[in-house]
Structure formats: structure tokens, C-alpha cells
C-alpha positions in Angstrom: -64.6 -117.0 -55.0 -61.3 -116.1 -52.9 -58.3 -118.7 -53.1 -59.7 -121.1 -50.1 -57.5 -123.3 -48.2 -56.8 -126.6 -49.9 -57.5 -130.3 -47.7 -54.5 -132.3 -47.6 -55.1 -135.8 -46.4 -54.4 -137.1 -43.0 -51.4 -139.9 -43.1 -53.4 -141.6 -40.7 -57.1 -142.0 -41.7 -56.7 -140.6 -45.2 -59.4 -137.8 -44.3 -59.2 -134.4 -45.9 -58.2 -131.2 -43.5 -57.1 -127.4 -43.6 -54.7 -128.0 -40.5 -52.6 -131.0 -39.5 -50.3 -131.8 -36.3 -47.0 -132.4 -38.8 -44.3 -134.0 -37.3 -41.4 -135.6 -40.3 -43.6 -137.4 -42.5 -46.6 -137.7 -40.6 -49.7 -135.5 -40.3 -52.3 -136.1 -38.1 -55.9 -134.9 -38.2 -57.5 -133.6 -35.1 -59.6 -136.7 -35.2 -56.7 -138.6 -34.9 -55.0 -136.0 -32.5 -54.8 -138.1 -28.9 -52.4 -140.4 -30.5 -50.1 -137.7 -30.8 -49.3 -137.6 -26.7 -48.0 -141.1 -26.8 -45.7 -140.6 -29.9 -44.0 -136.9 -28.5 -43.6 -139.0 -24.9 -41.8 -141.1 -27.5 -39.4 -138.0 -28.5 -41.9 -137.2 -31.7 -42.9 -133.3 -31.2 -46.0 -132.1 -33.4 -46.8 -129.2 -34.8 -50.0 -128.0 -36.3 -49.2 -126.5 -39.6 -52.6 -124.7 -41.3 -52.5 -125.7 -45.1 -49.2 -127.7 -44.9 -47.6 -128.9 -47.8 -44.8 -131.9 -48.4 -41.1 -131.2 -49.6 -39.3 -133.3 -52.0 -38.4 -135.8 -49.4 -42.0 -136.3 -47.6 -41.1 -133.7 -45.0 -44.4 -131.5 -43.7 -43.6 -128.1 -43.7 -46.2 -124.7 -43.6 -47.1 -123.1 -47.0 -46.1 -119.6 -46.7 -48.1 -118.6 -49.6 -51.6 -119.6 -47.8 -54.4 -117.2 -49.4 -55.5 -114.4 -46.3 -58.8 -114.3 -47.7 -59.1 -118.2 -47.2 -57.5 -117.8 -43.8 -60.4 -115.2 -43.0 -63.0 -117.1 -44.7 -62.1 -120.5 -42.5 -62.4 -118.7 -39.5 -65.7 -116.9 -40.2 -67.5 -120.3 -41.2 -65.8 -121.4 -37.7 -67.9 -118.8 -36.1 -70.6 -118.8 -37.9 -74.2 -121.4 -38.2 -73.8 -122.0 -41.2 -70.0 -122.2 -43.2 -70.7 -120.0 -46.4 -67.1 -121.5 -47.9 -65.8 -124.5 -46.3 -67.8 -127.7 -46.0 -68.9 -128.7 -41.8 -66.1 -131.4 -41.9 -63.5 -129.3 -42.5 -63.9 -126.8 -39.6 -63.6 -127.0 -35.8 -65.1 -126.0 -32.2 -61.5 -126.0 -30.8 -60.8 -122.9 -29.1 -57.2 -122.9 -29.2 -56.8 -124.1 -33.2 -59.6 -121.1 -33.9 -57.4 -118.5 -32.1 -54.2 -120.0 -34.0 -55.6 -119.4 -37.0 -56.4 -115.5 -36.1 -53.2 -115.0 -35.0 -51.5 -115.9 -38.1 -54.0 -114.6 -40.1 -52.8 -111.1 -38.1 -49.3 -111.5 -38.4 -49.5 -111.9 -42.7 -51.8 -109.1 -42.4 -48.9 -107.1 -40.1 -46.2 -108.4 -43.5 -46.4 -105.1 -45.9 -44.9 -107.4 -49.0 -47.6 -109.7 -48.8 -50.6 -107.8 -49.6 -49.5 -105.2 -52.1 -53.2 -102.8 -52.0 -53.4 -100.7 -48.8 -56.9 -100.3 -49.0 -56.7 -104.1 -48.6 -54.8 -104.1 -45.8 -57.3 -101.7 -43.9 -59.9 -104.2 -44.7 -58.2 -107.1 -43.5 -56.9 -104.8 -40.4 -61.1 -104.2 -39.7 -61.9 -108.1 -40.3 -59.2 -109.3 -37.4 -60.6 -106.8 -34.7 -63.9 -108.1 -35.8 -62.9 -112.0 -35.7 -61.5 -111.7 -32.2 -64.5 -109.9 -30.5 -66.4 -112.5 -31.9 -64.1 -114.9 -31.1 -63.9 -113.8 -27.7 -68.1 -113.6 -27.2 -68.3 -117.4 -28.9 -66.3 -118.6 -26.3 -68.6 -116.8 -23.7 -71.3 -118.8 -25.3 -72.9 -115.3 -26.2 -72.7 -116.0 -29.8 -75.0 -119.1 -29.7 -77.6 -118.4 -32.4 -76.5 -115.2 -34.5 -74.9 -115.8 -37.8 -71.8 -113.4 -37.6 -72.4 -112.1 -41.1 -75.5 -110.7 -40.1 -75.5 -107.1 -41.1 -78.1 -104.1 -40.2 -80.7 -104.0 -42.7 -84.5 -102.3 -42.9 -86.6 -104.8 -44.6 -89.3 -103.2 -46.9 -91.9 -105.0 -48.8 -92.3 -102.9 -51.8 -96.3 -101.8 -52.0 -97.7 -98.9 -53.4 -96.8 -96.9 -50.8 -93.6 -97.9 -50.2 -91.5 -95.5 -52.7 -92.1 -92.9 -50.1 -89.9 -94.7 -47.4 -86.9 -94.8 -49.6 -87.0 -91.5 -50.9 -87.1 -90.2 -47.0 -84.1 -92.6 -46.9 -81.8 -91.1 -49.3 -83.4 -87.6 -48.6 -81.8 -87.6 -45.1 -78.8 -88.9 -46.2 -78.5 -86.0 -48.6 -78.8 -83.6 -45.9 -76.6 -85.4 -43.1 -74.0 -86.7 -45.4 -74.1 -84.1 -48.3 -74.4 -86.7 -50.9 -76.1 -86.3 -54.4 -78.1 -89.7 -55.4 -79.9 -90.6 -58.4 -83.2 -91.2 -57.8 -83.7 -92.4 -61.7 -81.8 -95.4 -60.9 -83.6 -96.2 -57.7 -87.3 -95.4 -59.7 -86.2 -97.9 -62.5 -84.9 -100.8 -59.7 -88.5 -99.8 -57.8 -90.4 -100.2 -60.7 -89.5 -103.7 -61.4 -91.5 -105.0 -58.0 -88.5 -106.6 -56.3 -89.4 -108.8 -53.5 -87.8 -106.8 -50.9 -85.5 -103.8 -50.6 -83.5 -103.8 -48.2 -81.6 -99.8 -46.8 -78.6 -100.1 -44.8 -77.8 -99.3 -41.5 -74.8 -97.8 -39.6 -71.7 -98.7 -41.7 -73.9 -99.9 -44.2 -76.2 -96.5 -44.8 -76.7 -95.2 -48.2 -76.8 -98.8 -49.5 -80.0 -100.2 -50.7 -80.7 -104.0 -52.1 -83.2 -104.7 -54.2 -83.8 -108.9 -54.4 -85.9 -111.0 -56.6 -86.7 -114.4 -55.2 -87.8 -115.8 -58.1 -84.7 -115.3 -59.8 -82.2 -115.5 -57.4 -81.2 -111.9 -58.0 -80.1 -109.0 -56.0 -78.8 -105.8 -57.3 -76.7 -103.8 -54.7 -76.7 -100.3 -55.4 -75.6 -97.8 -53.5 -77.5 -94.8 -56.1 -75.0 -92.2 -54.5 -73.7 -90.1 -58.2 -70.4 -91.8 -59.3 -70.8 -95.9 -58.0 -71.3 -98.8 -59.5 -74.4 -101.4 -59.4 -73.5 -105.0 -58.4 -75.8 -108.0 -59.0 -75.4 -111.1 -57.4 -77.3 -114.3 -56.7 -80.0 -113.3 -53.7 -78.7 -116.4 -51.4 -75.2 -114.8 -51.5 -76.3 -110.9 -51.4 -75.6 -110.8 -47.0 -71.9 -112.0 -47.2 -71.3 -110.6 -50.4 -72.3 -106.9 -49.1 -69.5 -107.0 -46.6 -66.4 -107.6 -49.1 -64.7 -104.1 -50.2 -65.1 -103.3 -53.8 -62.1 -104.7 -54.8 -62.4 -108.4 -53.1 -66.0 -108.6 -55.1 -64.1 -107.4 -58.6 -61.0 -109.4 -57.7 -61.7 -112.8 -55.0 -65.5 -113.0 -56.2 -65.7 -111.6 -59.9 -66.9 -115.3 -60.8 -70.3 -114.1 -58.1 -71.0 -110.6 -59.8 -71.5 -108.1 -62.5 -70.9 -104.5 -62.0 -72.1 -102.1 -63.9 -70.0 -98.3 -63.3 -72.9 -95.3 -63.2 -71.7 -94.1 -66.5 -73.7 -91.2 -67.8 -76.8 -92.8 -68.7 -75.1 -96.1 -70.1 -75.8 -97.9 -67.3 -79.7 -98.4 -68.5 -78.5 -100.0 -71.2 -75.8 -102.7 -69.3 -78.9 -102.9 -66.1 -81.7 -103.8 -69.0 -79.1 -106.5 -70.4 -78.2 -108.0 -67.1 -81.8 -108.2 -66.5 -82.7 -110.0 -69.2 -80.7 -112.6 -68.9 -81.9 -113.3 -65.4 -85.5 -112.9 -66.8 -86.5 -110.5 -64.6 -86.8 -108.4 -67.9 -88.8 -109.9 -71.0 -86.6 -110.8 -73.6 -88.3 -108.2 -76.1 -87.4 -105.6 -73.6 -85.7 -102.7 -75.5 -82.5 -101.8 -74.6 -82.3 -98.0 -73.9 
């Protein structure tokens, strides 16, 4: 999982939170909040801090070294129906604390000596335009009932008849996007009478997901010559497809094996895998 944003308690009611109005000593919760108005009419300005952390001498001050990824992640499950990393207690509905946390989630992006990998950047670049269209339609309201992570899939049932449909799949990728795939490895993952496969759409074409309910398993293989096979738990297979290669092998290597198309040494890594998910019998031979 990526670093997530760590609850510090409120010096009020003791309750845990990702973002505090910090003023001195004190940090308020946004449950305790209206109390503030009072104190600053007192001379006691607030400021909410995300992730704040105490000094030596009590002070509140902002962690500078907050994780991106939990930054991200905190405002995707702020959006979203249902939080995929942070608990429902820890998040909010309040427009302005939702758009704070986009905004400095953009300006660490915008810092070059913070995240070292371009190709990160780039991602995290794509993710902010993303968060504030979003952002902008859930204010609207229009965002009521879709889950933001939602991505464009075609949902097969595997039948008899069904290999057809994904061999017409990669076949027109081969011809519009001049890619070689490997059919073998798409046969064997056929063969194995997933629940579903699942072929991506739009930025998600050439990507097919074969899940097996029974064992919470989803292999993610995009059978294009040269890429690797990732298998993941089948509740976690939607968000997971979204994260660049390197955020699954770095922020979420706990949630995945990959296996790199190898020759033909990937059969033998696949069959493993397999069987210890027991979607292969344990006497299953290895080549």
C-alpha cells in the first residue's frame, strides 16, 4: 500500500484526523471547528495543517514530507462511494478542505526534488487534472452515484463461444496499433474458466483481466510481446488497474505479484502463482 496519511489526535476531543486547524499548541478537528471563531475573535488565528506534526516544544507545524500518493489517495476516497484507503471518519464533504488538499497536492507535484521518477510525475500531473474535474462535477452534484475509479471495461462471461470475442479483440488491436500479442498466454488464462474477463477500453485497450471469484484472484495481463502479468486480489483489481507500473511494484508490491513475459518462463512462475491461490491443483506440473 502507498504511505497514507497518518491521524493525529484532536487536542480537543482526542479524535483521530488527517487535517487539523493548528494554532500554538492546539489542534482542532473539523468537528470541533465553530469553536475556533470565538478564540481568533480572541486574537488566536487557525490554520488547517494536513498531516501536522508537533515540535519539541508542543508547537503544530505542517509535515513537509507528507506522502503525494496518500495525498491523492485521501482525496479520491473524498470523492468517491466508497473510500478504498482511508476509513469514512477520516474524510470530509467540505468543499473548501477537499480543494485545499488538491492544491497542495499540485504544488508538491509542481516541486522537481520531491519526486525524483519523471514518469511519476506525469502520472501524478494526469491524476490532479483528473481530481479537479471531478471535483468540480461533485460539487455540481453530477457525481452523485458513480464511483470515480470506475474505468471502461467489456464484461465477458467466458462460454464456449466466447474465445472468439477476444481474439477479434487483440486482432484489431494488431492491425490499428501494430502490436504483436501472445495468444499462448491469453489461451492458457482462457483455459482456466475464469469468472469473467474483462478487455479494456479507451486508455485502457489492449488490457484484459481475467478474475476468479472463488479465489479472490485477478490476473492483469496486458498479452502485448514484452509485459509483465500482475495478479492481484479480485476486490482490489478496478483501483489497482489504474496505478502506473511502478506505483503497483513500488506503493502496492505488498497487493501483487508480477511475473515479466520472459521467454517461456513465465508458465512456470503463472503455474506457481496459481497454485497457491488454488486455482491450480496442487499436483499441477510445473512446465
Amino acid at each position: 500500500m502507498p504511505t497514507l496519511l497518518t491521524p493525529v489526535p484532536c487536542t480537543q476531543c482526542h479524535s483521530p484526523a488527517v487535517f487539523l486547524w493548528c494554532s500554538g499548541t492546539e489542534a482542532l478537528c473539523e468537528k470541533c471547528v465553530p469553536k475556533i471563531r470565538k478564540r481568533e475573535s480572541a486574537g488566536k488565528a487557525f490554520k488547517m495543517l494536513i498531516g501536522p506534526r508537533r515540535t519539541e516544544d508542543e508547537t503544530w507545524i505542517q509535515d513537509e514530507n507528507l506522502s503525494v500518493f496518500g495525498l491523492r489517495a485521501f482525496i479520491d476516497d473524498c470523492l468517491a462511494l466508497e473510500p478504498s484507503s482511508y476509513p469514512h471518519d477520516l474524510l470530509t464533504t467540505d468543499a473548501d478542505v477537499i480543494s485545499s488538499f488538491i492544491e497542495n497536492l499540485a504544488s508538491r507535484v509542481s516541486q522537481p526534488k520531491r519526486i525524483a521518477n519523471k514518469n511519476e510525475v506525469e502520472t501524478l500531473e494526469h491524476a490532479i487534472r483528473r481530481l479537479r474535474r471531478y471535483f468540480e462535477m461533485w460539487k455540481r452534484g453530477d457525481l452523485p452515484f458513480v464511483l470515480i475509479r470506475e474505468v471502461p471495461w467489456v464484461i465477458l462471461k467466458p462460454s464456449g463461444n466466447s474465445w472468439p470475442t477476444i481474439e477479434r479483440y487483440c486482432n484489431r488491436l494488431k492491425k490499428t496499433r501494430n502490436h504483436r500479442y501472445d495468444d499462448e498466454r491469453l489461451r492458457f488464462l482462457f483455459n482456466l474458466k475464469p469468472d469473467e474477463v474483462c478487455c479494456g477500453l479507451g486508455n485502457y485497450e489492449g488490457y484484459l483481466v481475467f478474475v476468479f471469484n472463488a479465489r479472490n484472484t485477478a490476473v492483469m495481463e496486458r498479452a502485448k510481446v514484452g509485459n509483465a502479468i500482475f495478479i492481484v486480489n479480485a476486490d482490489r483489481w478496478r483501483f489497482l488497474s489504474q496505478q502506473s507500473k511502478t506505483e503497483l511494484l513500488t506503493d502496492y508490491s505488498n497487493e501483487v505479484e508480477s511475473f515479466p513475459h520472459a521467454g517461456h518462463i513465465w508458465r512456470r512462475w503463472l503455474r506457481a502463482a496459481l497454485r497457491r491461490r488454488g486455482i491450480l491443483p496442487p499436483d499441477a506440473p510445473f512446465k
